[in-house]
PDB file of N, H, CA, C and O in Angstrom:
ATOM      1  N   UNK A   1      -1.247  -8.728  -7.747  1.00  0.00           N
ATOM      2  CA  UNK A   1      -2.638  -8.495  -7.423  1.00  0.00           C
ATOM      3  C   UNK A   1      -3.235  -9.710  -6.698  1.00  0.00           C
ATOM      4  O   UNK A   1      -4.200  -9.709  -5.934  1.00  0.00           O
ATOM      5  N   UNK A   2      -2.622 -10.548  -7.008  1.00  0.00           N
ATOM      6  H   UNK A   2      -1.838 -10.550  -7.629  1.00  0.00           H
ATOM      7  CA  UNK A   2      -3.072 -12.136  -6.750  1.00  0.00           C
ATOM      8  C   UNK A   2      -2.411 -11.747  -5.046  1.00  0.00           C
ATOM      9  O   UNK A   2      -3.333 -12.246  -4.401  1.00  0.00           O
ATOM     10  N   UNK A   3      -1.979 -11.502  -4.572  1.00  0.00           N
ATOM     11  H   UNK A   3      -1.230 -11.096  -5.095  1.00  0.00           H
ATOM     12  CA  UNK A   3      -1.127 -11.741  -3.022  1.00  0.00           C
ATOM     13  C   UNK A   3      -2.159 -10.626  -2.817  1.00  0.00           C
ATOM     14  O   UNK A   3      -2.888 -11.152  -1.975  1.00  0.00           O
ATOM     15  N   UNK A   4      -2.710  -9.332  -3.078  1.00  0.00           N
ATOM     16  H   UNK A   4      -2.118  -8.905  -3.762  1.00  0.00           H
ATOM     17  CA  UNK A   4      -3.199  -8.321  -2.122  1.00  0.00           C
ATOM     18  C   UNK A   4      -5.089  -9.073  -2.378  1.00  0.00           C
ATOM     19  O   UNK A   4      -6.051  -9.035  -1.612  1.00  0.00           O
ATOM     20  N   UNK A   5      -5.015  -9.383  -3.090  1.00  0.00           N
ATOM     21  H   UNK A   5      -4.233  -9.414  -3.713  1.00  0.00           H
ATOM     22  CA  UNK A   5      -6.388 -10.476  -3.103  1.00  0.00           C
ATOM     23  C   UNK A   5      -6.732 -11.565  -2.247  1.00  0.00           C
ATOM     24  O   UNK A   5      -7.884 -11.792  -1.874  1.00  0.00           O
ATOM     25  N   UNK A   6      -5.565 -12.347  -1.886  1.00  0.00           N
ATOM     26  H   UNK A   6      -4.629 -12.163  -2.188  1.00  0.00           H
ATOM     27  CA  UNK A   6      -5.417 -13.171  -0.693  1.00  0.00           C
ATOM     28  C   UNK A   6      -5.752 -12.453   0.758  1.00  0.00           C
ATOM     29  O   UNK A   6      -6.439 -12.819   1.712  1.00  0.00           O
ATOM     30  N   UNK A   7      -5.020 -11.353   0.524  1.00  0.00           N
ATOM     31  H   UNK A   7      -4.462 -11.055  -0.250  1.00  0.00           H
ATOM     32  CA  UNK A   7      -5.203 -10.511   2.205  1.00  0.00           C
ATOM     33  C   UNK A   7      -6.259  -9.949   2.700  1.00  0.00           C
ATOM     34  O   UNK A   7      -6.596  -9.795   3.874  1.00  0.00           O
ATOM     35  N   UNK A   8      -6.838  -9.604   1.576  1.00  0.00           N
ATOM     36  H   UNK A   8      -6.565  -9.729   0.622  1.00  0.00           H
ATOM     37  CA  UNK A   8      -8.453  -8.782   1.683  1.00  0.00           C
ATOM     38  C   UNK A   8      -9.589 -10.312   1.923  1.00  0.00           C
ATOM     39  O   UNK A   8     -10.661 -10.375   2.525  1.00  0.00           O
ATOM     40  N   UNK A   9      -9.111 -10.985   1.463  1.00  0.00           N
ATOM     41  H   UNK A   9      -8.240 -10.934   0.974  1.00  0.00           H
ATOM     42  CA  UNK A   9      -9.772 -12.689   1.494  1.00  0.00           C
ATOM     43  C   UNK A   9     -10.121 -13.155   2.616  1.00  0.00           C
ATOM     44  O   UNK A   9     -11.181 -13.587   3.070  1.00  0.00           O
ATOM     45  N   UNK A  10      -8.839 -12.978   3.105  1.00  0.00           N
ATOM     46  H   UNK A  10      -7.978 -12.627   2.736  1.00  0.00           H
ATOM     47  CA  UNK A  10      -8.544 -13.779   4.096  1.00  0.00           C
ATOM     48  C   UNK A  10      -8.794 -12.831   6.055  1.00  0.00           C
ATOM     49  O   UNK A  10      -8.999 -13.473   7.085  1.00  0.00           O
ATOM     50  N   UNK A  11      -8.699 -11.500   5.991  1.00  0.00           N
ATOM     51  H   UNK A  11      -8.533 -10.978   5.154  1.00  0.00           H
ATOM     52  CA  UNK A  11      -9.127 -10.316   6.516  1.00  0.00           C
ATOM     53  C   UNK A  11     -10.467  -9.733   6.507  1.00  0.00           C
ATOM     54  O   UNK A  11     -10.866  -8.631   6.882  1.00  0.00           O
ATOM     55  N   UNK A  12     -11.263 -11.065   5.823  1.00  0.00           N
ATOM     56  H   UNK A  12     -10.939 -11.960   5.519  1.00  0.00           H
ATOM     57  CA  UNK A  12     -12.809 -10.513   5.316  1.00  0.00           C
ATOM     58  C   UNK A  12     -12.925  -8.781   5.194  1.00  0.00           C
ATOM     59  O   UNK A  12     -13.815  -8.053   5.634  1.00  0.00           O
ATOM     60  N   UNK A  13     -11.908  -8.484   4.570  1.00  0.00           N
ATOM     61  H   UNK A  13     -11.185  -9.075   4.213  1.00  0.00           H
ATOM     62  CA  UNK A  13     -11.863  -7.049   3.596  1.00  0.00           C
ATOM     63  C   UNK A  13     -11.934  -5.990   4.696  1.00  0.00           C
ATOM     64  O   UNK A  13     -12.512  -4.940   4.416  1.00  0.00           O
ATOM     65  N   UNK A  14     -11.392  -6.151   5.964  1.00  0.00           N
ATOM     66  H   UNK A  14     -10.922  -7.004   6.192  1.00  0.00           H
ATOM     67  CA  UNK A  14     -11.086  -5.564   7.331  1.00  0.00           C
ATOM     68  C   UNK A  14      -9.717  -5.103   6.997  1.00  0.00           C
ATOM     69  O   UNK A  14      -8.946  -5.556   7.844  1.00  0.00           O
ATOM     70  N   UNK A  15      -9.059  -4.343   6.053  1.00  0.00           N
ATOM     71  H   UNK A  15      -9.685  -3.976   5.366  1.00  0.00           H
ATOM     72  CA  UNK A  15      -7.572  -3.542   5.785  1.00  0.00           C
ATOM     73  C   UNK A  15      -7.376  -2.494   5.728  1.00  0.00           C
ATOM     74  O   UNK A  15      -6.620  -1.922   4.943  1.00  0.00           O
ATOM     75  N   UNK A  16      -8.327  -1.837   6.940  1.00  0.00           N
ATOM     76  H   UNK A  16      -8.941  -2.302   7.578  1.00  0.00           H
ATOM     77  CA  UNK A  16      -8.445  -0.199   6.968  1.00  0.00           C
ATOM     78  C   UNK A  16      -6.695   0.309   7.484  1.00  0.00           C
ATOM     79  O   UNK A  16      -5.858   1.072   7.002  1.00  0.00           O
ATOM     80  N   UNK A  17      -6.758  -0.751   8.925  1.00  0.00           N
ATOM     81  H   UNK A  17      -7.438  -1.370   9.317  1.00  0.00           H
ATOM     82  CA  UNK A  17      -5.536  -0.260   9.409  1.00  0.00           C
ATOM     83  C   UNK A  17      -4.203  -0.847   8.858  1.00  0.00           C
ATOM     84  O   UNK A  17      -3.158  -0.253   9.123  1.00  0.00           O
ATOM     85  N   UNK A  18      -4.178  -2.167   7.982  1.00  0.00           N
ATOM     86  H   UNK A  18      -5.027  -2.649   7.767  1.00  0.00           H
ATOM     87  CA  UNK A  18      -2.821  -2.128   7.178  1.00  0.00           C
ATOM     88  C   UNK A  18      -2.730  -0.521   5.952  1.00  0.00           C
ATOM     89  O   UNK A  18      -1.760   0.205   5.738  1.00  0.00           O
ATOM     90  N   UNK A  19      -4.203  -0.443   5.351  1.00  0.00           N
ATOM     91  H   UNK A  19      -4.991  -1.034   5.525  1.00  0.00           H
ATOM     92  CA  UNK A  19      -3.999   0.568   4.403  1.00  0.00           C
ATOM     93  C   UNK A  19      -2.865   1.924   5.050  1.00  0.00           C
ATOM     94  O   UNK A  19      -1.798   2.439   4.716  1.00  0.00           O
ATOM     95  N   UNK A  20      -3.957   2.075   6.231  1.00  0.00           N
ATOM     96  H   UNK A  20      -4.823   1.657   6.503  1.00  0.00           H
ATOM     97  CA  UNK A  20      -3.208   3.499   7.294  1.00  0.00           C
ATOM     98  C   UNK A  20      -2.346   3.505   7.636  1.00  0.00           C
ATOM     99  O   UNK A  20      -1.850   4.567   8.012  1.00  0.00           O
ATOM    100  N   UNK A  21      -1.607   2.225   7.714  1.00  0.00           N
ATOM    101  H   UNK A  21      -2.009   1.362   7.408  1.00  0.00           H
ATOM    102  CA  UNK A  21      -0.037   1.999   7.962  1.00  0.00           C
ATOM    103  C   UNK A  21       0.895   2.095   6.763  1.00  0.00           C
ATOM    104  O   UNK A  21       1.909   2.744   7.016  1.00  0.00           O
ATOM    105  N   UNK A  22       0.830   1.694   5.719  1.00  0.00           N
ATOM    106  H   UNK A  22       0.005   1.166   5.514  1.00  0.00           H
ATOM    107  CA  UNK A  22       1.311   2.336   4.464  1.00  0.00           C
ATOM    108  C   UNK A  22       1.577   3.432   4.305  1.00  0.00           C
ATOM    109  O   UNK A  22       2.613   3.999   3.959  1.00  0.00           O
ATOM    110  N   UNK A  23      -0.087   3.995   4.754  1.00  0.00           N
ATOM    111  H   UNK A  23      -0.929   3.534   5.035  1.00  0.00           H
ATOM    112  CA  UNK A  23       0.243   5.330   4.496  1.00  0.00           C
ATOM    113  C   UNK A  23       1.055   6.553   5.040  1.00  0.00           C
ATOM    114  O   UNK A  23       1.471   7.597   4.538  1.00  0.00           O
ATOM    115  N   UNK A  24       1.114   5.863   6.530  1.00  0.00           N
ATOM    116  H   UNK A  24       0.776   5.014   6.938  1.00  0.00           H
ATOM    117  CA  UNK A  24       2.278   6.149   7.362  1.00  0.00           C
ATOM    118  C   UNK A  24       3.317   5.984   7.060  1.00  0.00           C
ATOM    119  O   UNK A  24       3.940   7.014   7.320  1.00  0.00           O
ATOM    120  N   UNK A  25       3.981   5.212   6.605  1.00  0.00           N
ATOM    121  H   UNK A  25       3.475   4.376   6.394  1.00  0.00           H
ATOM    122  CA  UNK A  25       4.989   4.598   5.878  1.00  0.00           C
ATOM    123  C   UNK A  25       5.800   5.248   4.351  1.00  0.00           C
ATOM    124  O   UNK A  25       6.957   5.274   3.931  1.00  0.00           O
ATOM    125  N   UNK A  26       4.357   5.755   3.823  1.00  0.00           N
ATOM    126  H   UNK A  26       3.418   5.734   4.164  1.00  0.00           H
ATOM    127  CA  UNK A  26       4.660   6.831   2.762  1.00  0.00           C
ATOM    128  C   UNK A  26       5.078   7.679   3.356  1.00  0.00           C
ATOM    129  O   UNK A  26       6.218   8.074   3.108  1.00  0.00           O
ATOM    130  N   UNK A  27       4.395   8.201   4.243  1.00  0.00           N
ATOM    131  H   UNK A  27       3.470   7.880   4.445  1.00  0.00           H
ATOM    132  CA  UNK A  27       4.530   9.581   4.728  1.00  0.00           C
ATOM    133  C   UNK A  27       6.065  10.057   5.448  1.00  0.00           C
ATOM    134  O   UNK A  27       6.785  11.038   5.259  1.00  0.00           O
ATOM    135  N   UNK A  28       6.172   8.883   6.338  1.00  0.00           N
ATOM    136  H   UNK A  28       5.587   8.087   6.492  1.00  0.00           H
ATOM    137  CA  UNK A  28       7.462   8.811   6.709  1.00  0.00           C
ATOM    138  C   UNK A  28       8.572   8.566   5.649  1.00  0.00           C
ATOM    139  O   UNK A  28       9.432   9.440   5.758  1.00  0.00           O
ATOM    140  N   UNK A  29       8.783   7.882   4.891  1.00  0.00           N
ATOM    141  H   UNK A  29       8.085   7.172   4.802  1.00  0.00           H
ATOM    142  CA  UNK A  29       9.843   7.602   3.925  1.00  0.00           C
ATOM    143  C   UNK A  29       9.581   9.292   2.562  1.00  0.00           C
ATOM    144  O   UNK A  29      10.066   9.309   1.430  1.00  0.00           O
ATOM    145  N   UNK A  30       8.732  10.439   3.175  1.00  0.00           N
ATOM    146  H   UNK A  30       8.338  10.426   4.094  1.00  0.00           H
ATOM    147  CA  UNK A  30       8.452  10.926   2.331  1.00  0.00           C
ATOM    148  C   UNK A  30       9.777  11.937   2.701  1.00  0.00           C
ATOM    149  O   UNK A  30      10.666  12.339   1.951  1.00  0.00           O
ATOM    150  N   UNK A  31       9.529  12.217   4.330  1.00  0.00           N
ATOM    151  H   UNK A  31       8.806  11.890   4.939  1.00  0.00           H
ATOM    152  CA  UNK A  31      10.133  13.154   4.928  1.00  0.00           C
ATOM    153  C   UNK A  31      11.759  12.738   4.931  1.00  0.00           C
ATOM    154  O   UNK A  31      12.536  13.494   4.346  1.00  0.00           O
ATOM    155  N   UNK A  32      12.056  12.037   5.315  1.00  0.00           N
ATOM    156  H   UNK A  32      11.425  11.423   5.789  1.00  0.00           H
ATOM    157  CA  UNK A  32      13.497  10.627   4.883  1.00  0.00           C
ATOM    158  C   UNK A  32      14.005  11.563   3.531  1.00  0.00           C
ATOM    159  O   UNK A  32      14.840  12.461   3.643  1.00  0.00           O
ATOM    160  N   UNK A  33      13.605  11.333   2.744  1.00  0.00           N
ATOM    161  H   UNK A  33      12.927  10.604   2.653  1.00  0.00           H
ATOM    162  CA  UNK A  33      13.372  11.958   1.317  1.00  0.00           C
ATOM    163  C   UNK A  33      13.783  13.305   1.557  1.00  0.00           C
ATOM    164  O   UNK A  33      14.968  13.635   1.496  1.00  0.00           O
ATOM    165  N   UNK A  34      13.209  13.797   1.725  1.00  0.00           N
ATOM    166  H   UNK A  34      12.246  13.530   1.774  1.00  0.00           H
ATOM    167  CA  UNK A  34      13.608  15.735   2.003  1.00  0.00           C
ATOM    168  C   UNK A  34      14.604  15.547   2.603  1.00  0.00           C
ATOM    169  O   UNK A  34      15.499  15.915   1.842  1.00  0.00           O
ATOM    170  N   UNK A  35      15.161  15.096   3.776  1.00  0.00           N
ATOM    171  H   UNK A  35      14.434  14.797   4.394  1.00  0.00           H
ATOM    172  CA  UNK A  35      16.473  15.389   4.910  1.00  0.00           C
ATOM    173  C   UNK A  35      17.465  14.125   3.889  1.00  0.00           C
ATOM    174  O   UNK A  35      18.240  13.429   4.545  1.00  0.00           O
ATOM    175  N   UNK A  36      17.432  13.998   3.081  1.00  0.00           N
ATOM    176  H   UNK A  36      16.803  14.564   2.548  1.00  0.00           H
ATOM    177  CA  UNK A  36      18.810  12.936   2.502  1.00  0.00           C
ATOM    178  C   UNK A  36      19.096  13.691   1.286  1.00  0.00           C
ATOM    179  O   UNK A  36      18.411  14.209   0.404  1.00  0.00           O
ATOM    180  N   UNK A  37      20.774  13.537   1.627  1.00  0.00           N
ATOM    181  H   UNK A  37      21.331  13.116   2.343  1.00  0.00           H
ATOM    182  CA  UNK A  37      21.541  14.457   0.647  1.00  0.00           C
ATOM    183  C   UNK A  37      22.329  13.524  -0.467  1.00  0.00           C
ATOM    184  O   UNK A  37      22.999  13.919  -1.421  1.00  0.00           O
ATOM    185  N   UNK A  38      22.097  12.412  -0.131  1.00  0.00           N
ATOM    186  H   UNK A  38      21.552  12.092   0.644  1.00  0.00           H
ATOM    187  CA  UNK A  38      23.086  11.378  -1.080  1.00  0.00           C
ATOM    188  C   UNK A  38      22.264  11.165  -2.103  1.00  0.00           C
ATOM    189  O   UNK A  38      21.132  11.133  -1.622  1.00  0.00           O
ATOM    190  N   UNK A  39      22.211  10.980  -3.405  1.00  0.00           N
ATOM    191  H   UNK A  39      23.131  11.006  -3.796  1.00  0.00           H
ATOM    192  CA  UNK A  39      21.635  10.755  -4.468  1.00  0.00           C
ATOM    193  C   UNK A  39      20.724   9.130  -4.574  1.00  0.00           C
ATOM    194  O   UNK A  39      19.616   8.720  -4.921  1.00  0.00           O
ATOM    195  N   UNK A  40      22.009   8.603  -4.032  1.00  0.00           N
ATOM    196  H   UNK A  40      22.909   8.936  -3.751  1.00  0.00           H
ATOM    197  CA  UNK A  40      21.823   6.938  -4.155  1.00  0.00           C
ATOM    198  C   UNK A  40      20.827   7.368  -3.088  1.00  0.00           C
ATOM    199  O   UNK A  40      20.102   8.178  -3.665  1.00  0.00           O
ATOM    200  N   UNK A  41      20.508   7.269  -2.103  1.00  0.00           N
ATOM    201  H   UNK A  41      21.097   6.611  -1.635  1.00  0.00           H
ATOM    202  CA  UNK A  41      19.567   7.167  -0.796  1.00  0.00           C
ATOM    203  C   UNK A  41      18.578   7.513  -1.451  1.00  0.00           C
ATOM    204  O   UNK A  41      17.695   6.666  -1.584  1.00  0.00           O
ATOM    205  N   UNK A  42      18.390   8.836  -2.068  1.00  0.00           N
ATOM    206  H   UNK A  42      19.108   9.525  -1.960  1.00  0.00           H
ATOM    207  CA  UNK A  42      17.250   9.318  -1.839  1.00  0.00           C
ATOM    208  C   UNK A  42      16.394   8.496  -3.195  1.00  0.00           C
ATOM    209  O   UNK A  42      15.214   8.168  -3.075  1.00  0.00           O
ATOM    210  N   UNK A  43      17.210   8.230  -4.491  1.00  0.00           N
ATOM    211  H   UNK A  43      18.169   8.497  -4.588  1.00  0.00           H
ATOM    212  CA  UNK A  43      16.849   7.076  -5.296  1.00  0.00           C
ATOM    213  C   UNK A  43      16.361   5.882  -5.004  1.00  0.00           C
ATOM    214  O   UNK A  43      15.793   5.312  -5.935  1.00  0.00           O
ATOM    215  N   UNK A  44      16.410   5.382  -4.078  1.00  0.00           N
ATOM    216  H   UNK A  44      16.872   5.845  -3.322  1.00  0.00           H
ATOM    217  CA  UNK A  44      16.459   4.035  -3.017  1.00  0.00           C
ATOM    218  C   UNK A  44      14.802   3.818  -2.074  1.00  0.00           C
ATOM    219  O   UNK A  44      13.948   2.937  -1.978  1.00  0.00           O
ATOM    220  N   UNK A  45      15.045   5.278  -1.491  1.00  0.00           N
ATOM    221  H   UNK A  45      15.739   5.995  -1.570  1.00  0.00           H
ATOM    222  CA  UNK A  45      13.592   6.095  -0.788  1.00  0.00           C
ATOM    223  C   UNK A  45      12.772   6.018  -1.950  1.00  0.00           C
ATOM    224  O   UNK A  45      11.990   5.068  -1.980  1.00  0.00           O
ATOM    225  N   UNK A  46      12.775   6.920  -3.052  1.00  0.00           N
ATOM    226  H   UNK A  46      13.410   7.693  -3.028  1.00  0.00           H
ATOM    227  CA  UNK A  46      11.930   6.702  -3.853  1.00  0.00           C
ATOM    228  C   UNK A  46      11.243   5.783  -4.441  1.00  0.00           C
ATOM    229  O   UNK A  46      10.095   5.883  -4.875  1.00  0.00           O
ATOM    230  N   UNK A  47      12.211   4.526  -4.469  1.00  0.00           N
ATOM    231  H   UNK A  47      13.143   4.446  -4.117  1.00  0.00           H
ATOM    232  CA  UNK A  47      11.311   3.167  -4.744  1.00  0.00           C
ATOM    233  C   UNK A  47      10.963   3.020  -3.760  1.00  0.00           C
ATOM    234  O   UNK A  47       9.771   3.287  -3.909  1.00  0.00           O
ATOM    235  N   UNK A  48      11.096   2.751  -2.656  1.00  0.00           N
ATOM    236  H   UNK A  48      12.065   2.534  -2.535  1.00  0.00           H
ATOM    237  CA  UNK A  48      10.173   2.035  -1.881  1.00  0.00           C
ATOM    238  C   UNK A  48       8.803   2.821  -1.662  1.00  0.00           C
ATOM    239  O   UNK A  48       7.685   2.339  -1.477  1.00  0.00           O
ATOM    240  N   UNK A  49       9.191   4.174  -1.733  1.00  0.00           N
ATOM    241  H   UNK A  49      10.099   4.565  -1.883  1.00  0.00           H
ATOM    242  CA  UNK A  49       7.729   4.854  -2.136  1.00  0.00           C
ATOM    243  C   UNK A  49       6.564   4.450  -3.227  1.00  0.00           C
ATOM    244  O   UNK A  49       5.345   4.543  -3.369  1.00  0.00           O
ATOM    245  N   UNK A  50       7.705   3.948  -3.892  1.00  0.00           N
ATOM    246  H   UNK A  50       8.695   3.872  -3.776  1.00  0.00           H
ATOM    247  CA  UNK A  50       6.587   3.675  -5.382  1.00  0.00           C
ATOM    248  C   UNK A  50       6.070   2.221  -5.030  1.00  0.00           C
ATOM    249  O   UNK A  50       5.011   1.731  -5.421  1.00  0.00           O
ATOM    250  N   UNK A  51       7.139   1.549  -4.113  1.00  0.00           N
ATOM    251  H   UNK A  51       7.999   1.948  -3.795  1.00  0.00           H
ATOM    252  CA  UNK A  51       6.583  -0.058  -4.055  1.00  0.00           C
ATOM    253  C   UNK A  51       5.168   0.010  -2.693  1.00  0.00           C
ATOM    254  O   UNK A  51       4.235  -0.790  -2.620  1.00  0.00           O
ATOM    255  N   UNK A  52       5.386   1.036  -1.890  1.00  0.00           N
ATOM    256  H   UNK A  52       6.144   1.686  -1.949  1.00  0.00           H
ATOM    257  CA  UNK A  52       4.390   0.942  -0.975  1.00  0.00           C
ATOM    258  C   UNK A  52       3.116   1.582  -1.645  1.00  0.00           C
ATOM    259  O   UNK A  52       1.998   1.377  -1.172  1.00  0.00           O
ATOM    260  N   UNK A  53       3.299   2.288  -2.652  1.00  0.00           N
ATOM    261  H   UNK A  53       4.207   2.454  -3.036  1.00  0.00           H
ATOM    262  CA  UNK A  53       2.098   2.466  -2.611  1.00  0.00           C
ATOM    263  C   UNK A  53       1.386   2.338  -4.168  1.00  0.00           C
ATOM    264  O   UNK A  53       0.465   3.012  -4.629  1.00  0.00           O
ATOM    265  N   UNK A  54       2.223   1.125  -4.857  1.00  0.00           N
ATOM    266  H   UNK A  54       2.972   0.578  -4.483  1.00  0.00           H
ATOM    267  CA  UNK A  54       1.768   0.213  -5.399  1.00  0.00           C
ATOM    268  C   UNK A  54       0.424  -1.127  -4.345  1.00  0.00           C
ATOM    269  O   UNK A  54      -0.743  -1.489  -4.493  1.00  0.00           O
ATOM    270  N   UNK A  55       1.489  -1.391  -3.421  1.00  0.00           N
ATOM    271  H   UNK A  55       2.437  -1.097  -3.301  1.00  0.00           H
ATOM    272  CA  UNK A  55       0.908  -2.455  -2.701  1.00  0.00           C
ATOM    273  C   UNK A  55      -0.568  -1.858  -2.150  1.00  0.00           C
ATOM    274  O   UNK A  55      -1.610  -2.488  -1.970  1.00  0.00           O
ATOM    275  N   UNK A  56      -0.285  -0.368  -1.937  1.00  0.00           N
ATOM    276  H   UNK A  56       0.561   0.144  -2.084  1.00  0.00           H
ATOM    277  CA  UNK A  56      -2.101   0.529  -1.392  1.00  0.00           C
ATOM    278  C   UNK A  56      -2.633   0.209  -2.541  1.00  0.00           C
ATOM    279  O   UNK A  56      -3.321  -0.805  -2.431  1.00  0.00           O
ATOM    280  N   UNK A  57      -2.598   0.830  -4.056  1.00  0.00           N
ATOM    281  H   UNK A  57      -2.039   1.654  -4.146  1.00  0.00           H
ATOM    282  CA  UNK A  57      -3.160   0.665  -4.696  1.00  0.00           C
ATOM    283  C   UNK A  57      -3.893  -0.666  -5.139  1.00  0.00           C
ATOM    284  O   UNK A  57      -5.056  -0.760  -5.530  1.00  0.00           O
ATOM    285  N   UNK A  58      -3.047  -1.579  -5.007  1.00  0.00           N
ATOM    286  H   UNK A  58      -2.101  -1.502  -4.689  1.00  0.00           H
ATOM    287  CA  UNK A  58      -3.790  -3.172  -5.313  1.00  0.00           C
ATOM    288  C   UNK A  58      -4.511  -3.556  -4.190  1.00  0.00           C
ATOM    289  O   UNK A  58      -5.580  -4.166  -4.179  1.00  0.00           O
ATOM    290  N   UNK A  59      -3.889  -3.178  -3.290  1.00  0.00           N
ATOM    291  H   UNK A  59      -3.021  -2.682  -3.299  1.00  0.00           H
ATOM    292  CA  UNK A  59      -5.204  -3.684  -1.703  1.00  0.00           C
ATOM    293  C   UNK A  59      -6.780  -3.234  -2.003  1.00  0.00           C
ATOM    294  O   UNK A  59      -7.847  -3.844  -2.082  1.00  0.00           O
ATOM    295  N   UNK A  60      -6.317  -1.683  -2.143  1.00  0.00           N
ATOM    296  H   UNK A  60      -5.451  -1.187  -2.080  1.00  0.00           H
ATOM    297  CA  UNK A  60      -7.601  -0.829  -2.704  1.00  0.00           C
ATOM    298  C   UNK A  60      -8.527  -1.271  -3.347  1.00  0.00           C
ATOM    299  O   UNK A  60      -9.694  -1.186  -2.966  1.00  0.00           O
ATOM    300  N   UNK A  61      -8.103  -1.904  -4.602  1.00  0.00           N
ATOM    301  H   UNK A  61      -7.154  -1.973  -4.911  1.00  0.00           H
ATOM    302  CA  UNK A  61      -8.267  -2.488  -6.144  1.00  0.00           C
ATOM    303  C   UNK A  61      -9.048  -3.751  -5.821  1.00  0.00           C
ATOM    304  O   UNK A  61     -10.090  -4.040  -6.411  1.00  0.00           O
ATOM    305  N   UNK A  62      -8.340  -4.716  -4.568  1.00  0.00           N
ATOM    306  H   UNK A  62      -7.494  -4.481  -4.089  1.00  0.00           H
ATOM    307  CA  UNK A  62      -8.677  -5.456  -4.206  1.00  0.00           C
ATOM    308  C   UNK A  62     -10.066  -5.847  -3.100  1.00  0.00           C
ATOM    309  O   UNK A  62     -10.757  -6.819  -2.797  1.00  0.00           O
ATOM    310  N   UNK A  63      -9.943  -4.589  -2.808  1.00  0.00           N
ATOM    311  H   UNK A  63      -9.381  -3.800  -3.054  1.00  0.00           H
ATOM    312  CA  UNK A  63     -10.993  -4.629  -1.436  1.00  0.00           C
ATOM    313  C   UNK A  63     -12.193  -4.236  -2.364  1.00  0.00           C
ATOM    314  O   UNK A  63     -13.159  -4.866  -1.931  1.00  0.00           O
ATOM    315  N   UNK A  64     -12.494  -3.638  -3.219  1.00  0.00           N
ATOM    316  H   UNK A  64     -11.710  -3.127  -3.571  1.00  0.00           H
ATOM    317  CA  UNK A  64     -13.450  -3.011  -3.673  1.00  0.00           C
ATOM    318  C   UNK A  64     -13.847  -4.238  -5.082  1.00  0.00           C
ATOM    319  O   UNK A  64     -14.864  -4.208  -5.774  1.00  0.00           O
ATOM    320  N   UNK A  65     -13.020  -4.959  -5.160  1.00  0.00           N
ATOM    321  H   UNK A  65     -12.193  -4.984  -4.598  1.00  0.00           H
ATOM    322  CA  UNK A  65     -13.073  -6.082  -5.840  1.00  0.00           C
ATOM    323  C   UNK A  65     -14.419  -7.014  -5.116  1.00  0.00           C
ATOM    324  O   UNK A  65     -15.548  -7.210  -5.567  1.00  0.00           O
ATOM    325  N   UNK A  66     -13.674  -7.563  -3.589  1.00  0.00           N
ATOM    326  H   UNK A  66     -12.757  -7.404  -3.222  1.00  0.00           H
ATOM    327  CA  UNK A  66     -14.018  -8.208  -2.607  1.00  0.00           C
ATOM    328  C   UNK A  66     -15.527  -7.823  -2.202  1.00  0.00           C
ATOM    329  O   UNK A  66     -16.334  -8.728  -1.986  1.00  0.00           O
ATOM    330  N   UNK A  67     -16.009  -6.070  -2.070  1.00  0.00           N
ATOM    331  H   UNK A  67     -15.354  -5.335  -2.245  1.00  0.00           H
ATOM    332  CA  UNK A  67     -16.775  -5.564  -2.230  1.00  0.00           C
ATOM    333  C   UNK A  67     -18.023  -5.762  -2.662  1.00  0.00           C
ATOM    334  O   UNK A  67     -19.019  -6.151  -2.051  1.00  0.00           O
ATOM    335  N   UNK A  68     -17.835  -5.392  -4.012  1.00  0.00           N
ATOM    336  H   UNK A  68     -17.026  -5.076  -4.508  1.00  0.00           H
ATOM    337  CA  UNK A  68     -18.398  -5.968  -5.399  1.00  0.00           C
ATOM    338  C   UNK A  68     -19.235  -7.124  -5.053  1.00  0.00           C
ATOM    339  O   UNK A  68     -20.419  -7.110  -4.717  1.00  0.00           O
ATOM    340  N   UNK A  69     -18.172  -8.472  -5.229  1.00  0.00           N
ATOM    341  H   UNK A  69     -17.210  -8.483  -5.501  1.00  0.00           H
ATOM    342  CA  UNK A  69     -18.548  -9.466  -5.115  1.00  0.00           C
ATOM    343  C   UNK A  69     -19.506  -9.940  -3.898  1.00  0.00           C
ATOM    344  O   UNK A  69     -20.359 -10.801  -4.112  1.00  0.00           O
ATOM    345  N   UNK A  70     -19.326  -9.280  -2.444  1.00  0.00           N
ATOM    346  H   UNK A  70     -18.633  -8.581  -2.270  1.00  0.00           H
ATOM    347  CA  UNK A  70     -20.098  -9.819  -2.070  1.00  0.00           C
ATOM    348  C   UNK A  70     -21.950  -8.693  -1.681  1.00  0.00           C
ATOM    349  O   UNK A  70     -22.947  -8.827  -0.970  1.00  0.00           O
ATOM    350  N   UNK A  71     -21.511  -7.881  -2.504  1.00  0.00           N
ATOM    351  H   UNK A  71     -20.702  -7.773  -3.081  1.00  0.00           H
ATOM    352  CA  UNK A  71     -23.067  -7.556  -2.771  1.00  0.00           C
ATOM    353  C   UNK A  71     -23.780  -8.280  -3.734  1.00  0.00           C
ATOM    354  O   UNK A  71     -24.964  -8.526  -3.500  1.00  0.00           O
ATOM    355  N   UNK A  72     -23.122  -8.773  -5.071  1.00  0.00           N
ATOM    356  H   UNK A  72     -22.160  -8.573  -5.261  1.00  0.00           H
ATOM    357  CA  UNK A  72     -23.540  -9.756  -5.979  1.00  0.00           C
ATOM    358  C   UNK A  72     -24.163 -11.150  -5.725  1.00  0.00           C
ATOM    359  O   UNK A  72     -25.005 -11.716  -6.422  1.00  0.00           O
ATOM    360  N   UNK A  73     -23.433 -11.697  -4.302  1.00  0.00           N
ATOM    361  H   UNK A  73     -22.749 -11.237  -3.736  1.00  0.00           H
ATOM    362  CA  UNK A  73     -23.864 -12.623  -3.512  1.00  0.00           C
ATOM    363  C   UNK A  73     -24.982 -12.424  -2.799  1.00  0.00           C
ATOM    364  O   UNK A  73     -25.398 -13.303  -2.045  1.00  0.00           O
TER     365      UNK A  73
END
């Protein structure tokens, strides 16, 4: 959380288009997924699904963090 806190920091909370690229990224590794017949692969696909959109979720988490704070300010 500490690294997707840095990025939103440091991006003055401008991560519309890394978010949209993830999500591209899901989307693509989704379809990957459907057309793979090997077990191991498609096990493999699946984490990185879960790791990309872990990393959305904490950006998210983070931006609205970033948010927050500077209406409080």
């Amino acid at each position: 959380m500490y690294q997707a806190r840095e990025i939103v920091k440091r991006q003055n909370g401008e991560i519309n288009s890394l978010i949209s690229h993830i999500e591209h990224e899901i989307h693509i590794n989704a379809i990957i997924q459907k057309k793979l017949s090997d077990c191991l692969l498609k096990v493999i696909s699946q984490a990185r699904s879960s790791q990309l959109l872990e990393i959305k979720i904490e950006l998210q988490q983070a931006l609205l963090e970033y948010n927050n704070n500077l209406k409080e300010e």
